[in-house]
C-alpha positions as CSV (number, residue, x, y, z in Angstrom):
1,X,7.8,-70.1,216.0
2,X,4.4,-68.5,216.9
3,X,3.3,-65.0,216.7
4,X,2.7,-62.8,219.6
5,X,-1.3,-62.2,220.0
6,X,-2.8,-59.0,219.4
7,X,-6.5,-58.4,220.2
8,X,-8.7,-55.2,219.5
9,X,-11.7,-54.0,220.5
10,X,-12.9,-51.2,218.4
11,X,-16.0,-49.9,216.9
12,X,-14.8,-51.0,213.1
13,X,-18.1,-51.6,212.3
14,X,-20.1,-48.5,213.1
15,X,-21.0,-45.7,210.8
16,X,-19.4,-42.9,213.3
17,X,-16.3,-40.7,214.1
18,X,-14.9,-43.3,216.1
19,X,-15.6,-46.0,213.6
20,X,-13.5,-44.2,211.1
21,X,-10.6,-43.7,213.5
22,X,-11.0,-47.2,214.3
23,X,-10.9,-48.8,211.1
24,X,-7.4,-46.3,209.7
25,X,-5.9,-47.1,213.1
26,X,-6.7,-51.1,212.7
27,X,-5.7,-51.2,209.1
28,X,-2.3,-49.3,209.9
29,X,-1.7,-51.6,212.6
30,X,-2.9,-54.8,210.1
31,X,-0.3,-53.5,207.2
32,X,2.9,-52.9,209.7
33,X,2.7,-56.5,212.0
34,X,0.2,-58.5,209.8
35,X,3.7,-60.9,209.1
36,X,4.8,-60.5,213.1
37,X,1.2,-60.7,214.7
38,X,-1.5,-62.7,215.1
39,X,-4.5,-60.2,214.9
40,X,-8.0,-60.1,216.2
41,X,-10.5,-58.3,216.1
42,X,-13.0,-57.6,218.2
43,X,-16.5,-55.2,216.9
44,X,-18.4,-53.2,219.2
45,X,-21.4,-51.0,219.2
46,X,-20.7,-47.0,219.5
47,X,-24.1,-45.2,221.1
48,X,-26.9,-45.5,218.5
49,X,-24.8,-45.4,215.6
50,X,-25.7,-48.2,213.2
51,X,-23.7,-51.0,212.5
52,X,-22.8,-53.2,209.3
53,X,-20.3,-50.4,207.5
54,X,-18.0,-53.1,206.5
55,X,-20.7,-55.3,204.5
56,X,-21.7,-52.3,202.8
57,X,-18.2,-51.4,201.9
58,X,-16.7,-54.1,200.0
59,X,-12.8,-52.2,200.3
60,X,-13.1,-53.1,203.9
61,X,-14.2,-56.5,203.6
62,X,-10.0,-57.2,203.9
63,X,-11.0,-56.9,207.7
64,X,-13.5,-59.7,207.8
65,X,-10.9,-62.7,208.5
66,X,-9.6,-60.7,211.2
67,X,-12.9,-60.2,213.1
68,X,-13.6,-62.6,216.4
69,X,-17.0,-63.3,216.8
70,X,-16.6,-65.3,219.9
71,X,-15.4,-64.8,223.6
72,X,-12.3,-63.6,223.9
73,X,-10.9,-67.1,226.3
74,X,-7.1,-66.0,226.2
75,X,-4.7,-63.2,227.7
76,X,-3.5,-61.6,224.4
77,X,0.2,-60.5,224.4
78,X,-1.2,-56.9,222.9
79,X,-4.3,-55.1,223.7
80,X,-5.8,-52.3,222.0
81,X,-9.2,-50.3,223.1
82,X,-11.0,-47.8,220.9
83,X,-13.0,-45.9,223.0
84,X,-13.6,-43.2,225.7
85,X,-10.5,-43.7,228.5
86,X,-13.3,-43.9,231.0
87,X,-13.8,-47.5,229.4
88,X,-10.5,-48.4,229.1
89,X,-9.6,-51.9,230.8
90,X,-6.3,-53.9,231.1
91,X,-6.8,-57.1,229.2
92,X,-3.6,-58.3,227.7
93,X,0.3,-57.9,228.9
94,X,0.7,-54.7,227.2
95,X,-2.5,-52.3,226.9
96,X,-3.0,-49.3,224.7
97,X,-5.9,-47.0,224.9
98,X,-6.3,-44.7,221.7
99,X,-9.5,-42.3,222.1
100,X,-10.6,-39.3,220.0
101,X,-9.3,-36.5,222.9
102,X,-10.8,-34.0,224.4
103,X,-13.4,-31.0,223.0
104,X,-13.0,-28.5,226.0
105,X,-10.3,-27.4,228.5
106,X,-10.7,-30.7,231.1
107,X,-10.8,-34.1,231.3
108,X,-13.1,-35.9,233.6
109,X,-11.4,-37.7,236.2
110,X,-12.8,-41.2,235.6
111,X,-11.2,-40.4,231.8
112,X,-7.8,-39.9,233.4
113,X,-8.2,-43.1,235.7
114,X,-8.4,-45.0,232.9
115,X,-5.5,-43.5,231.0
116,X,-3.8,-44.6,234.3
117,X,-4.2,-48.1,233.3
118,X,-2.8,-48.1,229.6
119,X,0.6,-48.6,229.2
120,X,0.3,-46.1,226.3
121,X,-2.6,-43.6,225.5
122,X,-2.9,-42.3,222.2
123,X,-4.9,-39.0,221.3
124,X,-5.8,-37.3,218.2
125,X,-4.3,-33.6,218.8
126,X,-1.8,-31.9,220.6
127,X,-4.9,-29.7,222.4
128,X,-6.1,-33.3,223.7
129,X,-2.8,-34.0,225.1
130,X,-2.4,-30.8,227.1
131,X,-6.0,-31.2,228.0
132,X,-5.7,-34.4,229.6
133,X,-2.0,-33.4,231.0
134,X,-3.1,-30.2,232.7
135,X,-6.0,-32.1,234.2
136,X,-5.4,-33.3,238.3
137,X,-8.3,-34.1,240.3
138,X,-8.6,-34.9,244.7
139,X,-9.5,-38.1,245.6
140,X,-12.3,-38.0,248.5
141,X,-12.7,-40.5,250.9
142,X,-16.6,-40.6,251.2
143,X,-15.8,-41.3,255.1
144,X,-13.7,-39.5,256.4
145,X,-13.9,-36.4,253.7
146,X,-10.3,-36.8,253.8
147,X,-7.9,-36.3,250.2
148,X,-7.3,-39.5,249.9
149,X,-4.8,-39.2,246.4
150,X,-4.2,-36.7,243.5
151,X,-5.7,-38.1,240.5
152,X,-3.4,-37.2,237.2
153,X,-2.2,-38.5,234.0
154,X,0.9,-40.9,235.2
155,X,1.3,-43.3,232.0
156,X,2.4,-42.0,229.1
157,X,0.0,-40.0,226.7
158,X,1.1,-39.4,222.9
159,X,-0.5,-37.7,219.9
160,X,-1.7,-40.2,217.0
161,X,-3.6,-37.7,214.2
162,X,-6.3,-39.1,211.8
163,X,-4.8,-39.3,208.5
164,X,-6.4,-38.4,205.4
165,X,-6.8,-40.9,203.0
166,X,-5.5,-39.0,199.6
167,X,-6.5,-42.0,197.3
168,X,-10.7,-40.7,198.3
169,X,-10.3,-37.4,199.6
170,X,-8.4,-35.9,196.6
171,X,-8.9,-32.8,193.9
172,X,-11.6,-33.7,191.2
173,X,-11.4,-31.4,188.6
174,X,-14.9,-33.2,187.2
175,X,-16.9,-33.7,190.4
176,X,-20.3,-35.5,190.2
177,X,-22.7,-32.4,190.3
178,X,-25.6,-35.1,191.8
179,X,-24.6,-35.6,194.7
180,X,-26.3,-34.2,197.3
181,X,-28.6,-32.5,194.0
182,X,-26.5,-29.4,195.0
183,X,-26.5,-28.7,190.9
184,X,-30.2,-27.1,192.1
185,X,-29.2,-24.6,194.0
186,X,-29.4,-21.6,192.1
187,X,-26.6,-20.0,194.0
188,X,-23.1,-20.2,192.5
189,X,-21.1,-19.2,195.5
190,X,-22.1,-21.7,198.7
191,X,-20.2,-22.2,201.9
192,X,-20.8,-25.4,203.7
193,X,-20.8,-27.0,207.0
194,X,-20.4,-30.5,207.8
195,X,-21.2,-31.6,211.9
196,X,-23.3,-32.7,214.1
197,X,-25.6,-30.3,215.6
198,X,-25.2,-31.2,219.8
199,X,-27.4,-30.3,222.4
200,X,-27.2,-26.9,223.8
201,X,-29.3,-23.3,223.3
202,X,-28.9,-21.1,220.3
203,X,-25.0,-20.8,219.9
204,X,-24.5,-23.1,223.0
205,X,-24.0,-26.3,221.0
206,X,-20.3,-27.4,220.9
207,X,-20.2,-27.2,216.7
208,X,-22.0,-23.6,217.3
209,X,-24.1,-24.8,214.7
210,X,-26.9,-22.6,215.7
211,X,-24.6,-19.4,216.0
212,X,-23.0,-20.0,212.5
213,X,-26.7,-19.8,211.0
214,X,-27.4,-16.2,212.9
215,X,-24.1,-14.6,212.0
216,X,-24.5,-15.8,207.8
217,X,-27.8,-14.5,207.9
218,X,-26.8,-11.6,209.6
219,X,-24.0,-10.7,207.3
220,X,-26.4,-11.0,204.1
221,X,-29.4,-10.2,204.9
222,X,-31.0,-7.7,202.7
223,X,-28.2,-7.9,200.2
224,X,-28.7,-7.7,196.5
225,X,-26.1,-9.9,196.0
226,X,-26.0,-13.1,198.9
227,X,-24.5,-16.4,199.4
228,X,-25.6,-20.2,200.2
229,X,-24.9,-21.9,203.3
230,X,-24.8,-25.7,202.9
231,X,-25.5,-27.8,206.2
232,X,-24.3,-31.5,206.4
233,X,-25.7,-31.6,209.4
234,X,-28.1,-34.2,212.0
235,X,-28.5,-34.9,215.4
236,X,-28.4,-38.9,215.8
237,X,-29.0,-40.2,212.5
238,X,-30.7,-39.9,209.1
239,X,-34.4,-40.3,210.2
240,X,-37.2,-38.1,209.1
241,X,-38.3,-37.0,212.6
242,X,-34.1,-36.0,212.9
243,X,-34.3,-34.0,209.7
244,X,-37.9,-32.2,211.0
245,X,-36.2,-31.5,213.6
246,X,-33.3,-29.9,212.2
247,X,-35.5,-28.1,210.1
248,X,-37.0,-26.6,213.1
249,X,-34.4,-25.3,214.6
250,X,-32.9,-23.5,211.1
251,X,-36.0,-21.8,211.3
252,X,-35.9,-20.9,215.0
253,X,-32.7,-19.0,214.2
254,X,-34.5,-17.3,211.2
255,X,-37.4,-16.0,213.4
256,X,-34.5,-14.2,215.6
257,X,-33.5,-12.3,212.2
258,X,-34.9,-8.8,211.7
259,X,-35.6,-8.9,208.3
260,X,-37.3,-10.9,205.0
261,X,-34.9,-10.9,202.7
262,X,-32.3,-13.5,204.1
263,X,-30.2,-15.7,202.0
264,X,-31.1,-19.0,201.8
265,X,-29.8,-22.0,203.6
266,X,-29.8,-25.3,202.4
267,X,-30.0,-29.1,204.5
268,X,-27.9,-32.1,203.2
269,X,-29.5,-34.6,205.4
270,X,-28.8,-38.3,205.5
271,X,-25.9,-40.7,205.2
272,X,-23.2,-40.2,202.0
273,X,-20.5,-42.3,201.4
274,X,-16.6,-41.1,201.9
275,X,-16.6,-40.9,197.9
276,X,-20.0,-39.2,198.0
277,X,-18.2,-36.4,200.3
278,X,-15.6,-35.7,198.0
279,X,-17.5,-35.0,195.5
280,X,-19.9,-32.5,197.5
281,X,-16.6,-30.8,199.0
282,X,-14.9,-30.9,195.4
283,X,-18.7,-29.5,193.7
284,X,-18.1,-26.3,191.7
285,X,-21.1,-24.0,193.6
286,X,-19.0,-25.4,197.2
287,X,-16.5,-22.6,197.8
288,X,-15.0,-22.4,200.8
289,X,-15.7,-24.3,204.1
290,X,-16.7,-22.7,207.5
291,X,-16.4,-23.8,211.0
292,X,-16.6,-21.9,213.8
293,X,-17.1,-25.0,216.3
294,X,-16.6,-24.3,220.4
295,X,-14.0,-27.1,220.2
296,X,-12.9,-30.0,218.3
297,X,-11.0,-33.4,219.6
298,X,-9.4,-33.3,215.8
299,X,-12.4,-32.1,213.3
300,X,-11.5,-34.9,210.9
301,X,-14.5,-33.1,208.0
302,X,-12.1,-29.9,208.0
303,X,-8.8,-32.0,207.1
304,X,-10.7,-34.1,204.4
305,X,-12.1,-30.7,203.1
306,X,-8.4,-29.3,202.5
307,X,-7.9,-31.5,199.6
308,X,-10.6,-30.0,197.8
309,X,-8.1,-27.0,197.5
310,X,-10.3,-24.6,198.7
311,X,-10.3,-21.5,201.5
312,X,-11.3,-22.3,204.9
313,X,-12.7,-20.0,207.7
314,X,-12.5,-21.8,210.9
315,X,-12.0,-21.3,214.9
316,X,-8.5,-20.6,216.3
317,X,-8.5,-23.5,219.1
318,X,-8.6,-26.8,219.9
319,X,-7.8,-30.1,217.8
320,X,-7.8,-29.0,214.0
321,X,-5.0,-25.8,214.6
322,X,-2.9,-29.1,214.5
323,X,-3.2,-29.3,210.5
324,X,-4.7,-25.8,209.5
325,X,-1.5,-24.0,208.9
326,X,-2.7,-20.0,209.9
327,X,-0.6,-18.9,206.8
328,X,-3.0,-20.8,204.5
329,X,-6.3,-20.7,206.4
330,X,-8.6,-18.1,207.8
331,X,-8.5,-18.6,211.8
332,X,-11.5,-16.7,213.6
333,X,-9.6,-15.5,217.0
334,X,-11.8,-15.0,220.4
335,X,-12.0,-16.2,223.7
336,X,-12.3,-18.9,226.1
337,X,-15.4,-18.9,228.2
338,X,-17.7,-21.5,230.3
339,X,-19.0,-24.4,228.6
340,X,-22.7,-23.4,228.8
341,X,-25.1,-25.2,230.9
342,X,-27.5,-26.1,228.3
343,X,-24.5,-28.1,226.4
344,X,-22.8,-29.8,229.4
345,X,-23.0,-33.3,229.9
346,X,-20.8,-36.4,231.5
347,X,-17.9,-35.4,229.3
348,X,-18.8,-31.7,228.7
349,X,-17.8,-30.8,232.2
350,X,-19.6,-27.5,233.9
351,X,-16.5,-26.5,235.5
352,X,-14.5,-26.9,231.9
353,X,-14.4,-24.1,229.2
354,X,-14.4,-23.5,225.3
355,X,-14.3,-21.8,222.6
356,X,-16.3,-18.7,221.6
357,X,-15.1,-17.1,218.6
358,X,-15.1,-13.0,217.8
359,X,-18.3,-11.8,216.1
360,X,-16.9,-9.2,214.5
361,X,-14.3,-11.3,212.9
362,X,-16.8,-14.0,212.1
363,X,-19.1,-11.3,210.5
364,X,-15.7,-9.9,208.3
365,X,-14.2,-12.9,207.3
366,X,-17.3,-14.3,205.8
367,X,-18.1,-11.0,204.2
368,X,-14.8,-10.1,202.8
369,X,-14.3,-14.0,201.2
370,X,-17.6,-13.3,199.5
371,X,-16.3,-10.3,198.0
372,X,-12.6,-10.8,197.2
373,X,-12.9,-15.1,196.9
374,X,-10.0,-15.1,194.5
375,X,-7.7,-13.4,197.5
376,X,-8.1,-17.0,199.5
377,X,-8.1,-19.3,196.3
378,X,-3.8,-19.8,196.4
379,X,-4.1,-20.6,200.5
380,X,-6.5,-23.1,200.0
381,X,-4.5,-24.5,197.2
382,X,-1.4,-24.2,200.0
383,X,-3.1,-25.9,202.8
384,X,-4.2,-28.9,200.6
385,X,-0.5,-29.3,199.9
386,X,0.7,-28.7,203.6
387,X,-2.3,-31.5,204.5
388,X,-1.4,-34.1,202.2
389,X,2.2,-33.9,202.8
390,X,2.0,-34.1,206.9
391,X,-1.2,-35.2,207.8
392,X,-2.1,-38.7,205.3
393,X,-2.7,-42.2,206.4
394,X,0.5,-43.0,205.3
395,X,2.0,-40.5,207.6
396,X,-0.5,-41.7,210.4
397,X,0.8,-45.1,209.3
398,X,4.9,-43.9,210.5
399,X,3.7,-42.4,213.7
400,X,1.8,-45.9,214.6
401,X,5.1,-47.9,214.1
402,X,6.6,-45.6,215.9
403,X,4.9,-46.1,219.3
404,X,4.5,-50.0,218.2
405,X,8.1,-50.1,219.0
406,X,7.5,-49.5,222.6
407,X,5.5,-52.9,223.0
408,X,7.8,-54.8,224.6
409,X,9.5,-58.2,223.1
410,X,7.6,-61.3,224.3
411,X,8.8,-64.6,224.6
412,X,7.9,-66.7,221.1
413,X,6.3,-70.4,221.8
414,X,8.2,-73.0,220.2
415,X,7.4,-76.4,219.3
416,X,10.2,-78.8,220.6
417,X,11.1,-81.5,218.6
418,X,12.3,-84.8,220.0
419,X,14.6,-87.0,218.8
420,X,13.9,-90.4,217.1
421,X,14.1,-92.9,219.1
422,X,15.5,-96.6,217.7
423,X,13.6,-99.6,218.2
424,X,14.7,-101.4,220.5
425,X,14.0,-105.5,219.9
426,X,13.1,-107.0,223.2
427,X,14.5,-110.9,223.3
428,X,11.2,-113.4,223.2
429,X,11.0,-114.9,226.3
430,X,10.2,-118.8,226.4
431,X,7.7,-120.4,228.7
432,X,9.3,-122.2,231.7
């Protein structure tokens, strides 16, 4: 009896966001139906990111036997894309889109088209969802200016998290003070930020990279007594003309400061492994993480940081107020205002809106954990907890066997076996 055929195309291969959620969704999927499906897999580019993660990784060379390298000449029975839903295309007999979500309050329409022709979408938070949900767009006819339909979300849409793996992202009460050579910093109380920093003005960029610099130095300048702030952060990738220009920018902030006596800020630039992460979020002189990002699809760094134990100060909106439990974490209320023009792009739509957290609040809450750290220390402790037990891979694992069971049954090939025929002894027939 054959297997039914499951193809999918996913960025597996890519050092990026989407290559991580492609390769926990994938191996999920390869540990529930590897016995009941025959899997493929097909690699694709994602932007610039680079590509050969799973040769430098030897615990993902499990994937290698699954990977197609040629043209895909069959209809598979199941068809998964990893992507953006504007890319989504029907290519098998049951078709699921699974895509990172949304950042802001809309979904472009040509997103929502292609949710249209999934049989199932899967995002990464509940604010995704609604995002996509509340979206509805008018169809124009470019003739007669005429609504021609009312594009909205018609297929079904359900919530897939990113799970934490707990075997890498765990408490180390030993961390490898190396890493990163954050044992240099003099400072023995850092906070840290790891993101991109987008395009957009100073605090316009969706991770408000450049805002979070101005309000820490801000709150400490000319203090006796001052913090670190720790950047993971980049633009593209880990070039030296990306890290110049990073530098740049930190300093661009600094010249809007009144003062000389800021603390100091320090740039962890470059590419570190998943156990290379842990060990900078689990490093004694790291204390807390912050995030005071404009919107997030998920914010996968902020649910890997919460098994370090340790506080977090982040926004109160969008993807990660999923897994950041408000009794155990420090959520930095504000309001919603217009995604600014600087930061908007295809996806970042003008008319669309985000996040812009209180100053004030910012400003206290990174002040008062500085002074009373030990006050946060048992809800960090709490949320690691609350993490591990809701939001793991293996918990991502349950909720993608879940919506497995909506794939339809498909009829199973079989190989017919004929009988034996007996020989049959023809009489010899004399010449005449």
């Amino acid at each position: 009896m054959s297997k039914n055929s499951c193809v999918i195309y996913a960025p597996v291969d890519t050092l990026s966001g989407y290559g991580s959620r492609s390769r926990d969704t994938v191996k999920s999927i390869i540990e529930l139906k590897k016995e009941e499906w025959d899997i493929k897999i097909i690699p694709c580019a994602w932007g610039n990111t680079p590509i050969g993660f799973i040769d430098e990784n030897p615990e993902w060379h499990f994937l290698i036997p699954y990977l197609l390298t040629g043209p895909l000449n069959f209809q598979p029975d199941i068809f998964i894309w990893i992507t953006i839903p504007s890319e989504f295309q029907r290519a098998g007999k049951f078709n699921i889109g699974i895509t990172a979500g949304i950042e802001t309050t809309a979904a472009p329409a040509d997103w929502i088209e292609g949710i249209n022709r999934m049989d199932l979408t899967l995002v990464s938070s509940e604010h995704s969802k609604k995002a996509f949900l509340d979206a509805q767009y008018q169809k124009i006819n470019k003739n007669t200016q005429q609504v021609e339909a009312l594009i909205k979300v018609e297929k079904p849409i359900e919530v897939l998290f990113e799970g934490v793996d707990t075997n890498i992202y765990k408490f180390l009460e030993t961390p490898d003070k190396t890493v990163g050579d954050l044992n240099t910093i003099p400072e023995e109380f850092c906070y840290l930020f790891v993101g991109h920093w987008l395009q957009g003005d100073l605090g316009e960029d969706r991770k408000n990279v450049g805002y979070l610099i101005k309000a820490f130095l801000e709150v400490f300048k000319n203090k006796q007594k001052k913090p670190a702030l720790i950047l993971k952060t980049s633009m593209v990738g880990p070039s030296y003309m990306d890290r110049d220009e990073i530098l740049k920018r930190i300093n661009a902030v600094k010249a809007t400061i009144n003062s000389n006596n800021l603390p100091n800020i320090y740039l962890l630039h470059g590419e570190f492994t998943d156990v290379e992460m842990n060990e900078i979020y689990n490093h004694p002189k790291v204390k807390a993480m912050v995030c005071l990002s404009k919107g997030e699809g998920f914010g996968r760094p902020l649910l890997e940081f919460t098994q370090s134990k340790k506080p977090i100060i982040a926004t109160n909106w969008s993807g990660h107020v999923d897994f950041l439990n408000p009794e155990f974490v420090t959520l930095v209320n504000g309001t919603l205002t217009s995604v600014h023009p600087s930061a908007t792009n295809q996806w970042l739509l003008k008319e669309s809106q985000w996040f812009t957290p209180d100053a004030g609040q910012v400003g206290f809450q990174l002040k008062n954990m500085f002074e009373n750290y030990k006050d946060y220390v048992d809800g960090g402790k709490r949320q690691g907890f609350y993490a591990k037990t809701n939001f793991s891979f293996e918990k991502m694992t349950e909720k993608v066997s879940e919506y497995l069971k909506r794939v339809p049954e498909f009829p199973k090939q079989t190989q017919l076996k004929l009988p034996q025929l007996k020989k049959i002894e023809l009489p010899k027939l004399n010449k005449v």
